[in-house]
N, C-alpha and C positions, 0 to 999 in steps of 0.2 A: 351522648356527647359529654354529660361531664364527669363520666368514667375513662374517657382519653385525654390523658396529660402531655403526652410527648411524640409527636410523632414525626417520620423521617419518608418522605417520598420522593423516592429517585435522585438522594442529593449524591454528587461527585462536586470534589474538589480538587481544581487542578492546579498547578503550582508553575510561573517560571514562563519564556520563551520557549522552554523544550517539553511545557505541555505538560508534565509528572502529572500521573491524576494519583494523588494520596487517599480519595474515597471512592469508589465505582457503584455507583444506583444504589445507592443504599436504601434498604427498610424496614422499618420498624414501629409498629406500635405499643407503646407500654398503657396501662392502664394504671387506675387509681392503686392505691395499695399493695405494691408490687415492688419485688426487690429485684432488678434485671442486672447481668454481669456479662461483660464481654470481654475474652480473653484474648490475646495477640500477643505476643514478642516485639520488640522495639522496634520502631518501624514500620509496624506494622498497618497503622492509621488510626491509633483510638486516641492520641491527643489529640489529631486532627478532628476526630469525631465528636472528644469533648467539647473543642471550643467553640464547636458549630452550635452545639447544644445547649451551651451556657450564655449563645450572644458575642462571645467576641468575636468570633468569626463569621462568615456566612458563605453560604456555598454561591459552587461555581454557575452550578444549576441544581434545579429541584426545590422542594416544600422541606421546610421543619414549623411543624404546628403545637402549637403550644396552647393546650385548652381552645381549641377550636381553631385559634388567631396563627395565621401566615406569617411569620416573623421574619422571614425569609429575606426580602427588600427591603423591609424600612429602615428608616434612620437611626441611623447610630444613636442619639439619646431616648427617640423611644424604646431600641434596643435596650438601652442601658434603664430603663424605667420598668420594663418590665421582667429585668435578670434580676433588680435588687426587690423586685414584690412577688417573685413569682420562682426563684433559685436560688440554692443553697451550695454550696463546693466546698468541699471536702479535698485537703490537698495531703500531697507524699506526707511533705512534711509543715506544718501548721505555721512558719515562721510569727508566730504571736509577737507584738510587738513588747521589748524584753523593760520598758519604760513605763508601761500598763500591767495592772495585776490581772489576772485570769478572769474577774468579773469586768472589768472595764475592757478586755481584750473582747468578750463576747457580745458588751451590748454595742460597739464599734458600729455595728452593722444595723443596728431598732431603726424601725422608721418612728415608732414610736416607743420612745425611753421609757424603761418598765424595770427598775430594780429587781422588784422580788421576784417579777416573771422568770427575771435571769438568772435569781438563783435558784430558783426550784428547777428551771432545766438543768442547772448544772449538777445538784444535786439526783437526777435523775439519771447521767450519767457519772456518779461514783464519784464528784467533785463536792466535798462538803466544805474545803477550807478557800473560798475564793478571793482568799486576801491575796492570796499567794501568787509569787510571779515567777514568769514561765521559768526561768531560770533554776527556781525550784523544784520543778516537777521533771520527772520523766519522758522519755519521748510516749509512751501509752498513753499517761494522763493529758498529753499537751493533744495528741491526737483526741481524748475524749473533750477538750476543751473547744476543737475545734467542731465536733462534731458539732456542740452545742451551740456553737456558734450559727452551724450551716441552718440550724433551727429554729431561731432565734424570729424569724418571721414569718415562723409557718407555712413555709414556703408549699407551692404545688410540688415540685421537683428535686431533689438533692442528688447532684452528681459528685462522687467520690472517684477520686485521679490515686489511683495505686495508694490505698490509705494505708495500707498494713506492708508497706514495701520497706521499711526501717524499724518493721517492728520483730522481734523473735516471737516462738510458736506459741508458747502460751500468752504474751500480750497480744498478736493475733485475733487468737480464739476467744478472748475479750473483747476488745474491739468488734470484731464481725459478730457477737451474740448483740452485742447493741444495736449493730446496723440493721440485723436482722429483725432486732424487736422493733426498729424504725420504721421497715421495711411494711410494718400490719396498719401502718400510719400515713403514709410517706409513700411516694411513688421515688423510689431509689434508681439508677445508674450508675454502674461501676465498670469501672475500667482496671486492668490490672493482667500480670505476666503469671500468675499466683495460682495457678489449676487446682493446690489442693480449695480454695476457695467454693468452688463448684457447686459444692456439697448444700450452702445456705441459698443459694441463686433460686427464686421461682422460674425464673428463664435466662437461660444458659446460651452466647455466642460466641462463637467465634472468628476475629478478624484476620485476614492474613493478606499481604500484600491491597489493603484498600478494599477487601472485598468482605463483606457478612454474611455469615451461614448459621442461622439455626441449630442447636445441640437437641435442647432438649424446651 
């Protein structure tokens, strides 16, 4: 039981009067220490999938289990108690807030405030100068900023929403060596249009029109 962190039973989500179902029985198991990637095309259903995943959403039917617990039904703030103790999210693009410098943009999120914790993570991901504001850096380093953010509570799960989709090939393949060093740590989900990605996946999906299929 507590090598399963995320799990999907038979969830569909359906949208509207005219019934859309944007997810079809979906399932999936991830496990502890695992970096899982599901690839689709726009549309396809993996924002829908993230945000079932992450708490904001919840399906129409079916289970999403989360370290044993049925998340499914309950309430919106115990939702929201255990996305901020138990998830991490990694976006496109990090909008850090540009009023905050890069260490005050990451401990944002501490349940419990930890200076040096925060910057040894940040240092962990290749950020030594965290005086610095976003505005200063890169879109790579702002992406390693958020990573460090998604981490910041040692979260069970970190779900990444297309994180290398503004980036070019070599900050890319920066980025995803960290995810993937994450990935030996961290029970990872990624979503993303990105096939050469593939390559770093322990377990490889593909969604297409709401439906999930096993690659590899």
């Amino acid at each position: 039981m507590k090598d399963k962190i995320l799990e999907f039973k038979e969830v569909w989500k359906t949208y509207g009067a005219e019934k859309v179902d944007a997810l079809k029985g979906i399932n999936f198991l991830f496990k502890k220490n695992s970096l899982n990637l599901i690839l689709g095309p726009s549309g396809s259903g993996k924002t829908t999938l993230l945000n079932i995943a992450s708490l904001i959403d919840t399906p129409t039917n079916g289970e999403v289990i989360i370290r044993g617990k049925n998340t499914s039904y309950l309430p919106k703030p115990e939702r929201s108690k255990i996305r901020k103790r138990e998830i991490g999210i990694i976006y496109q693009r990090e909008n850090l807030l540009p009023y905050l410098n890069i260490l005050e943009n990451t401990m944002l999120p501490m349940i419990s405030p930890d200076k040096e914790k925060a910057i040894e993570l940040l240092k962990s991901v290749d950020i030594m100068d965290s005086r610095k504001f976003p505005e200063e850096l890169s879109t790579e380093y702002e992406q390693k900023a958020g990573l460090a953010r998604a981490m910041i509570n040692h979260p069970s799960l970190i779900l990444a929403d297309e994180p290398t989709g503004e980036l070019d090939a070599d900050s890319t393949d920066v980025l995803m060596d960290l995810i993937r060093d994450i990935g030996d740590k961290y029970t990872v989900l990624m979503v993303s249009n990105n096939s050469d990605l593939a390559d770093y996946a322990d377990n490889l999906f593909s969604i297409k029109n709401g439906e999930l299929e096993k690659v590899n």
